[in-house]
N, C-alpha and C positions, 0 to 999 in steps of 0.2 A: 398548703404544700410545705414538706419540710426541708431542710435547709441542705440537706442532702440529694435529693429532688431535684431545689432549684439548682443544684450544681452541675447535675447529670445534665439536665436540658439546658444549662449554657454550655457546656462541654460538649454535646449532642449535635448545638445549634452551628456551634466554633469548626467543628469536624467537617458538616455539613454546608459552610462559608467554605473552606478551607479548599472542599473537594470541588464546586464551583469554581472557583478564582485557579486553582490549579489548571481545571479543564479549559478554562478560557485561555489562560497565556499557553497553553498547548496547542490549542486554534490558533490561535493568532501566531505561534511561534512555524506552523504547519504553513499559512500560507505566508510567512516572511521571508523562510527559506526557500520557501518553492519559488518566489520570487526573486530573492538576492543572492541565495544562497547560503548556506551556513557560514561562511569565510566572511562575506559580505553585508553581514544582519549583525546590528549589535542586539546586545539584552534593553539599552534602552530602548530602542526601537519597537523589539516587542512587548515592551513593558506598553507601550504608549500604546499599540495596538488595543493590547487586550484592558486599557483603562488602568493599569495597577502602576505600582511604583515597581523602580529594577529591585528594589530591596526584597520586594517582595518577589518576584519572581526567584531571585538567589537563593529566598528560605525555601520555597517549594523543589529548587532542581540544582540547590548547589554551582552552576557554575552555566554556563552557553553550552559545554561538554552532556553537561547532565540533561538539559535541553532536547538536545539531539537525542542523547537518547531514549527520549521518552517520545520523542516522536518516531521513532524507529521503531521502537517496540508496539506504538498504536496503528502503525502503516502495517505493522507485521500482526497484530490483530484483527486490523478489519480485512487484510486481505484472506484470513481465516474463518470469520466472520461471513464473508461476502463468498466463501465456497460452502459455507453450511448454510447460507440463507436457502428459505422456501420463496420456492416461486411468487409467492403474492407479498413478499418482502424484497423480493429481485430490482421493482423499481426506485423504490426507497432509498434502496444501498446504492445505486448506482448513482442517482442524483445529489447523495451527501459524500461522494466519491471524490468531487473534482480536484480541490483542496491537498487532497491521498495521490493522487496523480501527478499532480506537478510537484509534489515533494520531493514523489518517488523521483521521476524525471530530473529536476533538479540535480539529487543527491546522487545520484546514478554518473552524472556527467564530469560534476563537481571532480569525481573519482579518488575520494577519499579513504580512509582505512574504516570511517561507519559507513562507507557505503558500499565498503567491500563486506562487511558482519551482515551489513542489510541484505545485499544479493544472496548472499551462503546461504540465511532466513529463509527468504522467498523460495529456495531452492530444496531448502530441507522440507520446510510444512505443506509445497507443492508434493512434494515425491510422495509423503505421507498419507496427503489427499488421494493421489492418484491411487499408491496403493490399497486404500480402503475400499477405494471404488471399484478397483479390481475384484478384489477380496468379496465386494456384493455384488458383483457382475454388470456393472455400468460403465467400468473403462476394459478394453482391451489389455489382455497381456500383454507384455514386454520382455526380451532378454536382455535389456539392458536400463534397468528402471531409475540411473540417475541422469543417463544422457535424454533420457523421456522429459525427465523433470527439468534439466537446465534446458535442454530445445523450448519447454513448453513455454516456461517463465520468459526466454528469451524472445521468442514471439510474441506475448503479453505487453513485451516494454519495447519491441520497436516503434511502433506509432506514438509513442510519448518521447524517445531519443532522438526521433528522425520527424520533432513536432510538426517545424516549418514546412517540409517537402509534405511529409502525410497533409496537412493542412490548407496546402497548396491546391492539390489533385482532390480531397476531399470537402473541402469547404465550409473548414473552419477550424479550431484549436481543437486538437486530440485529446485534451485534456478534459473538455467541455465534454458532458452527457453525450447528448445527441450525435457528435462525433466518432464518441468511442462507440456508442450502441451499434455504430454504422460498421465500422471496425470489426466489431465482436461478430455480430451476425456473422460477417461474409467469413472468419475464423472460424466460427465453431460450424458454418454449414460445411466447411474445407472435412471439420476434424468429424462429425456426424457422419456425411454422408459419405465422406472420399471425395478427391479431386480428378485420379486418374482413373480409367474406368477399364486398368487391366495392370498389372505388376512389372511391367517391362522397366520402371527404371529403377524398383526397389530391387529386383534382380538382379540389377546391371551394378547396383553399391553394393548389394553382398556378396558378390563375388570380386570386389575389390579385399586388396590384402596390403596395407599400409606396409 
């Protein structure tokens, strides 16, 4: 092997350490905030989580700022992710979800200016979804395709806002798999099949005149 060689596959090896130790203190930074909160979570903290030094986590995310938002943007990943999964990847996603959940919830509440970028996110690649789906004929039309999109997201994230009460009457943390599955179902059999079984009170809103 020449000397150039061995440099590439230590640089190779370095990249590939690097991209590891990054992904971990993202987990661990993912469920520290879902549990303390961003305000509330130092860097050591999740430094000690995810095994590393804080030093190291600084060099990967710059700062707790840079932190957040890298887990923003992976919340805002898998929730894109998790609309283009195939069915036989539906369970998968859901069960390595929980983590994605109480961040979101978390950061949601916290009501910060990234968790105001986060909601816009969820809101924007939502409408975009929706509208492709239209575009291939698996979602309904709409004449109003962003209040589609923030109603949709906004039902999405009640049983994670309102954990304790949902968790109460359902039985157990909404955050948890089997909770949300419980959740989702009785949603999407609402949004599939319909709820009312005649238009008397979507009638009755649009002929309202704010």
């Amino acid at each position: 092997m020449t000397a150039a060689e061995r440099s590439f596959n230590t640089l190779n090896m370095s990249s590939v350490s690097d991209l590891t130790a990054r992904a971990r203190i993202r987990d661990a930074a993912l469920a520290r905030f879902g549990a303390d909160g961003v305000a509330g979570a130092s860097v050591r903290a999740v430094a000690a989580d995810a095994g590393v030094s804080p030093a190291l986590v600084l060099h990967h995310f710059g700062s707790k700022d840079g932190l957040r938002e890298a887990c923003d943007q992976y919340v805002l990943d898998a929730v894109r992710a998790g609309g283009e999964a195939g069915v036989d990847a539906l369970a998968d996603s859901l069960r390595t979800a929980t983590p994605v959940r109480r961040y979101l919830a978390r950061a949601l509440l916290d009501g910060t200016a990234g968790a105001t970028a986060l909601f816009t996110g969820l809101v924007e690649r939502t409408e975009a979804w929706l509208a492709e789906g239209e575009a291939q004929g698996w979602v309904r039309p709409t004449g109003d395709v962003r209040a589609r999109a923030v109603t949709y997201v906004s039902w999405q994230l009640a049983p994670l806002l309102l954990g304790d009460q949902v968790g109460r009457l359902l039985g157990g943390d909404p955050a948890e798999t089997a909770v949300a599955v419980r959740g989702a179902r009785a949603g999407l059999e609402m949004l599939t099949g319909g709820l009312f079984t005649n238009d008397r009170w979507l009638s009755a809103f649009a002929a309202v005149r704010p």
